[in-house]
N, C-alpha and C positions, 0 to 999 in steps of 0.2 A: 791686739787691738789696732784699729787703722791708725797712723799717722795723723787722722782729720780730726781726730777729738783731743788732739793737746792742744793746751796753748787756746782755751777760749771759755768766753763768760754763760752762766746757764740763762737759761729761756723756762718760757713756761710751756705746758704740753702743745696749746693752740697759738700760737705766736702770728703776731700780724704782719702785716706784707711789711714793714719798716722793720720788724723784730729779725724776720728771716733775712733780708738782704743786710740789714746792721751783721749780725752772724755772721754769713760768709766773706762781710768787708774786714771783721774785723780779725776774721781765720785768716795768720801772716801768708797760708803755705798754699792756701785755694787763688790761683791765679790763670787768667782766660780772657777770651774774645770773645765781641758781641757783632754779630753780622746782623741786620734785620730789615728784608726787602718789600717793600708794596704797603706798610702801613707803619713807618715812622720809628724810631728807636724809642717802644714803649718802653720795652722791658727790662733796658740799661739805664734808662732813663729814675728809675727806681733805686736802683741799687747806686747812683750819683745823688740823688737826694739822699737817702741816707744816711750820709757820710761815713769817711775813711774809703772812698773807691779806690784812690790811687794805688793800695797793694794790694785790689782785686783787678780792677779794669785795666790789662795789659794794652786793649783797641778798643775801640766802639764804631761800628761803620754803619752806612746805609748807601749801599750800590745801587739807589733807586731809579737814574737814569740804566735803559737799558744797553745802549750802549756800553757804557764802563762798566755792567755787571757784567756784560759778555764776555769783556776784556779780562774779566778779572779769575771768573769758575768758565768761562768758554761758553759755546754757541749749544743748548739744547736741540738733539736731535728733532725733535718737535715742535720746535720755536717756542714753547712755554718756558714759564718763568716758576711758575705755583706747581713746584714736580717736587716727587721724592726723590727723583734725579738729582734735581739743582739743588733739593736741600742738604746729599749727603756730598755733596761737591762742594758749598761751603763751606761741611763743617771739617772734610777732606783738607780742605786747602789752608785754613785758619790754621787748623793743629799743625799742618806742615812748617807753615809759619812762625809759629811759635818753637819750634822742635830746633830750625836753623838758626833763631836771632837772641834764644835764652839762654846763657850758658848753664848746662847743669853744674859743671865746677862750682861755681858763686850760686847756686840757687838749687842745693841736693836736694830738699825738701819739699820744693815747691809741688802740687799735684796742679798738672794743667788741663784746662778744660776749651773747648769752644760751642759757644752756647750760637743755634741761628735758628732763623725764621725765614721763612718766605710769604706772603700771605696777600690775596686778595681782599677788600669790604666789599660792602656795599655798592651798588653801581648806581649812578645818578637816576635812571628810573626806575631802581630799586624793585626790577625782575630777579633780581642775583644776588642773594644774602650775604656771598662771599664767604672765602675757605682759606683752610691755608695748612703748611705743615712748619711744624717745629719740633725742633733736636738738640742734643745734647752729645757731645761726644767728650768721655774726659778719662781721670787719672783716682783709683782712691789707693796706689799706690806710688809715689816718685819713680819704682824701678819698674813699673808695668810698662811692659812692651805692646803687649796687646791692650788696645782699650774699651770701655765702655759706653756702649751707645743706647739711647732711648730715643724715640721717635716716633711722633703722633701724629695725628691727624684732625682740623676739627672744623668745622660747619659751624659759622654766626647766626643767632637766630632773631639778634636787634635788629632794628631799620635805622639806626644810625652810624656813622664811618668813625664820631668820636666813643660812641661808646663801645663799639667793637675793639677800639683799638685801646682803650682802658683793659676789655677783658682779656683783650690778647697781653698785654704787658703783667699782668696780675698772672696767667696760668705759667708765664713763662717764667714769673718769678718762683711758682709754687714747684716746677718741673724742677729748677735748679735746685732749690731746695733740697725737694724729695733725694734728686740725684746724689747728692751728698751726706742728706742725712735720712732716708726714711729707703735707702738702695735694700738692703736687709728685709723688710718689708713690701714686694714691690707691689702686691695690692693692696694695701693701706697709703701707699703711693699714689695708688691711681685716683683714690679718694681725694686723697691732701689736694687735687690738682683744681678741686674746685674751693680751696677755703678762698674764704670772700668773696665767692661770687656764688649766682644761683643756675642751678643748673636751665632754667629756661633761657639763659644768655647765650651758652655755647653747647656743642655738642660734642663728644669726642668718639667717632666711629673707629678709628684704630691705631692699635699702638704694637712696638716691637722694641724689646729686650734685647741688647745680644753683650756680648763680652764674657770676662773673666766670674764678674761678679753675679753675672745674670747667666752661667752656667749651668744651672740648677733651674730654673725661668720654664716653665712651658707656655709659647705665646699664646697658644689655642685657649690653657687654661686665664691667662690675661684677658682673652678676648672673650673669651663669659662673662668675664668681671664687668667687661662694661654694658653686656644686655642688663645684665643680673640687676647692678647699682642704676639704671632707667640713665647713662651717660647717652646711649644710641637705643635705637629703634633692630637693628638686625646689624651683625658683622660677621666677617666671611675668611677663611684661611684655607691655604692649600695643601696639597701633598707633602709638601717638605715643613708641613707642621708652622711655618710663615704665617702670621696674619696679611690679610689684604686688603684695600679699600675698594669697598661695594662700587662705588662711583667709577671705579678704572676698571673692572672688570664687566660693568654690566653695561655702559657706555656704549648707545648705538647700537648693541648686543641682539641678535634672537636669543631667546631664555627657553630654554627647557628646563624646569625646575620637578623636582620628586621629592614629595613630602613622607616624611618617616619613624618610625624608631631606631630600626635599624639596631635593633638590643637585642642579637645581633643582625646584622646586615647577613641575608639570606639568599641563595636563589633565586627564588621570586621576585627579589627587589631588582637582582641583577638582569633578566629577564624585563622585565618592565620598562628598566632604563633603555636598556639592548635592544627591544622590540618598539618600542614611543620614539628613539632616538633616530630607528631608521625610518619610521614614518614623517618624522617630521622635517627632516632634513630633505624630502624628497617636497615639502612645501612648494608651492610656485615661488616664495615671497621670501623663501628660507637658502640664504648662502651658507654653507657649511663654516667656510673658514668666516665667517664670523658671527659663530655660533658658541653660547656657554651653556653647559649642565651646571647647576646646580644641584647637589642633596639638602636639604633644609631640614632642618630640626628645630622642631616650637620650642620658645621657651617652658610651655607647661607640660611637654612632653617629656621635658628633665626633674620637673621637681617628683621628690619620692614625698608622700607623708608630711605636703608642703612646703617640704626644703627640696633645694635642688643637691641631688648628690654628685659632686662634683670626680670623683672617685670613673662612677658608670659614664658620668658624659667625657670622658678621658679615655675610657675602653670602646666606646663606638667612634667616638674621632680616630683613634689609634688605627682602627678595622677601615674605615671611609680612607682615610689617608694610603695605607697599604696598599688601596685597590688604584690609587690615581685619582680619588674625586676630590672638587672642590665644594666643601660644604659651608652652610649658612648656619648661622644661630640667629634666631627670631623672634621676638613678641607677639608675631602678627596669629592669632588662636584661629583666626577665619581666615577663609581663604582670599577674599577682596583685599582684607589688608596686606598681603602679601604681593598682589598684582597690583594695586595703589603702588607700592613700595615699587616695584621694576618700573614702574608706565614713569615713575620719577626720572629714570636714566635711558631709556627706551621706547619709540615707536615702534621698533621694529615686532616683529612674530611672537609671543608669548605661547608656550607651552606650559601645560599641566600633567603629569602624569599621575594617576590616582588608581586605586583599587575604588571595587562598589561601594561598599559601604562609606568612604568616606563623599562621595559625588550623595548617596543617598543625605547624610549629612547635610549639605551642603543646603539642601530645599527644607529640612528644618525650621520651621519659623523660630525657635527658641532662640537661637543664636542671633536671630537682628533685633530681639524686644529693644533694645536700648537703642534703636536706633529710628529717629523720628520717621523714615518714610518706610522702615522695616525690610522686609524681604527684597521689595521691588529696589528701595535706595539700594543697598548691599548688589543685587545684579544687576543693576545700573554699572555700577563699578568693576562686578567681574568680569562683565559681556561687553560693554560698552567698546574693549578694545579691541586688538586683531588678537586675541584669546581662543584655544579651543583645548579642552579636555580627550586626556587620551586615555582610554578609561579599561583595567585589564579586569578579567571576569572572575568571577569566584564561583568553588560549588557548594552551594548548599546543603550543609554537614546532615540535614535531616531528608531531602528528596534527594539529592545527588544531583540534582541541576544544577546546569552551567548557568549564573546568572551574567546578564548581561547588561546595555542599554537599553533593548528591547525588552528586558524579561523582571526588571526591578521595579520596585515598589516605592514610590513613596506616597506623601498623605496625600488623602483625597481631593483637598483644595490645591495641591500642589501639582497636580497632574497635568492642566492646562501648560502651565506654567514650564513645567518639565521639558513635555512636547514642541513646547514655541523653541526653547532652547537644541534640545534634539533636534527638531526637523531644518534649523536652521544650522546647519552642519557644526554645530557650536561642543558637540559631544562625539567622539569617532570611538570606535573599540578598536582595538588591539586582537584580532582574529588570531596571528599565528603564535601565540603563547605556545609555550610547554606544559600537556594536562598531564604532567608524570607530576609535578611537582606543586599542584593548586592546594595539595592538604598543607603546604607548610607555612607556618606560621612563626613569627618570629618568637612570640610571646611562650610557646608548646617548647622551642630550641633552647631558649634561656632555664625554664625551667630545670629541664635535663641536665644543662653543665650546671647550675646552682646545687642539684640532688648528687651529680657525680653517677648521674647513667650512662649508658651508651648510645652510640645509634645516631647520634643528632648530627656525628662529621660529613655526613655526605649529602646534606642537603645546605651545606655553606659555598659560596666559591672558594675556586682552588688555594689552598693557603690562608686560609682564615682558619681553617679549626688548629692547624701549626702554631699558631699567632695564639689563638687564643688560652691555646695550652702551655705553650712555652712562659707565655708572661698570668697565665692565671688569671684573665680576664673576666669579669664579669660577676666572680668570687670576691661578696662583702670582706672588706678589709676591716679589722677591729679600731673603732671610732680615732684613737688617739695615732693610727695610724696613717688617716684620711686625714688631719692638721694641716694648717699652711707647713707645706715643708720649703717656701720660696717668701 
């Protein structure tokens, strides 16, 4: 058992912000720094009311002039301040701090920690909600060389600068917390980060695990946890399995995005991306180097039988990752909500890449009933921006036609409609497909390795059916073996 659970008095399951900071003040061997820049030292601020700080609170700073923060973590290559940069340089430089002026000799016990923030509010004509990051780097062992880090990200959603900076003191008290005591748990963690507050306050789009203790941690599967719990609207991780923040990556960005299952990611998809990707980079308005793919996956496109199985969305990230993409996870079920979502970080070029049926979809009135101006509000939103659809053809399993822009069908009232979009270069096809490979289907491929047939390897890109054989992907695992195992 950790070092952390001797030596202190019980709590009850839901303990309030006084009860969790009382706890750690009153833990002799939990000791650390409080750095917290751009909105006041809330969150140390908690843990001094309390009382007994003095053998928790090693420092408590606020480097708010920027000058002496420069001086203190150095000059950001970007001249920001609110960076993941500047916030793992604080919490760099604290620990360092701590490591040279405490002696372990006189203090074998101690597990140390350095807790920091960076954060913008609200701006006086309150265009800007204000963000910020905060972290955690520390010790649940005295002899741990290597240590543990957590680190989030999160979006204010008040329009006041006092009350952001209440919920910023409160999540940061809940993070420390968790860090100490709910580390074992770390999505039940991510939960604890909103006690006492509600979630229309803050937002938390991303967060990252790493160390000894979070070993075991997969951040992708983290980063479901917070579509899933309604913490964010969509969040995004890359190749090396890294969560990432939407906001840095899609920033001034052209977007090519490719909506999918990808269960498993097939030829066809790869084609698609391959074929839209070289059209669209050839844009008038489209610079290459500063251009992002996205693969995106609905949140409804994971749940199985109403739950999400988190088991299969771990075998198609595993497959997306392998190839080099960076994919998305998203609420957005329509397609406007999903270009709403980029037009957020984005004027630049937006790309769609689609098969027919879903573009057919798309003119559906069913899908905007809920929405008071219906169809027309909904492509208000999709069209409105520098958007255009790159649309690849199917054939038609019953006449063997190639369907296309020209050749699809939707409802009768929807035709006009269709057309105004069409003819306004708003829909482009994708001519130079490969017709060796239009019968495949993601959903026909899955089947096959589920039943344990043949045949299905040579319509995957190179290295995915290796992948998927080696680790047994895609093959239901027995329930108690799908459990949090983090």
């Amino acid at each position: 058992m950790s070092n952390i659970f001797k030596k202190e008095i019980a709590f009850t399951n839901v303990p309030s912000i006084k009860a969790k900071t009382l706890r750690i003040n009153l833990n002799p061997d939990i000791y650390g720094t409080f750095s917290e820049i751009g909105a006041g030292q809330e969150t140390s601020a908690h843990f001094f009311r309390s009382g007994g700080a003095s053998g928790t609170i090693a420092k408590a700073m606020s480097a708010y002039d920027k000058d002496f923060s420069d001086a203190i973590y150095g000059i950001e290559e970007d001249g920001r301040y609110v960076t993941q940069s500047r916030l793992k340089k604080m919490l760099a430089h604290e620990m360092e701090n701590m490591d040279n002026r405490i002696s372990r000799e006189k203090h074998p016990d101690r597990l140390f920690f350095s807790y920091a923030n960076t954060v913008a509010t609200i701006d006086f004509s309150k265009r800007y909600k204000g963000h910020g990051w905060i972290g955690i780097r520390y010790q649940l062992d005295p002899k741990q060389k290597e240590l543990n880090e957590i680190i989030l990200h999160i979006r204010f959603k008040q329009n006041e600068a006092r009350l952001q900076q209440e919920t910023l003191g409160i999540v940061g008290v809940n993070l420390i917390y968790g860090a100490f005591y709910k580390y074992d748990k770390p999505r039940k963690l991510l939960k604890y980060l909103y006690d006492h507050i509600d979630k229309d306050t803050v937002e938390i789009d991303m967060v990252n695990f790493s160390g000894p203790n979070f070993a075991e941690v997969d951040n992708r599967l983290m980063s479901l946890q917070l579509v899933k719990n309604d913490m964010t609207d969509a969040v995004m991780f890359g190749p090396d399995g890294n969560n990432l923040l939407p906001a840095t990556i899609l920033y001034k960005k052209n977007i090519l995005a490719l909506r999918g299952s990808f269960r498993p990611v097939t030829k066809v998809n790869m084609d698609m991306f391959k074929k839209s990707y070289e059209i669209f980079i050839r844009e008038p308005s489209v610079e290459e180097e500063n251009t992002v793919v996205i693969f995106e996956i609905t949140l409804s496109n994971l749940r199985a039988s109403g739950e999400i199985d988190e088991q299969d969305f771990m075998d198609r990230a595993e497959l997306l990752c392998s190839l080099g993409h960076t994919v998305m996870i998203s609420k957005f079920q329509e397609y406007f909500k999903l270009v709403e979502y980029f037009s957020n970080y984005t004027k630049s070029k937006i790309g769609l890449t689609m098969g027919v049926n879903n573009l057919v979809d798309i003119f559906d009135e069913k899908y905007y009933r809920h929405l008071s101006g219906g169809i027309l509000e909904a492509f208000g939103k999709l069209f409105f921006k520098d958007l255009k659809v790159y649309l690849y053809p199917m054939r038609n399993e019953e006449t063997g036609q190639i369907m296309t822009s020209n050749t699809i069908k939707v409802h009768p009232r929807m035709k006009e409609l269709y057309k105004f979009f069409k003819y306004n270069g708003k829909v482009m096809d994708i001519i130079d497909y490969d017709p060796e490979i239009l019968h495949v289907f993601s959903r026909d491929v899955l089947k096959k390795i589920i039943n344990g047939e043949e045949g299905w390897e040579s319509v995957l890109p190179e290295g995915i059916a290796e992948i998927i054989k080696k680790k047994k992907l895609f093959i239901r695992k027995p329930i108690e073996e799908q459990q949090e195992k983090v």
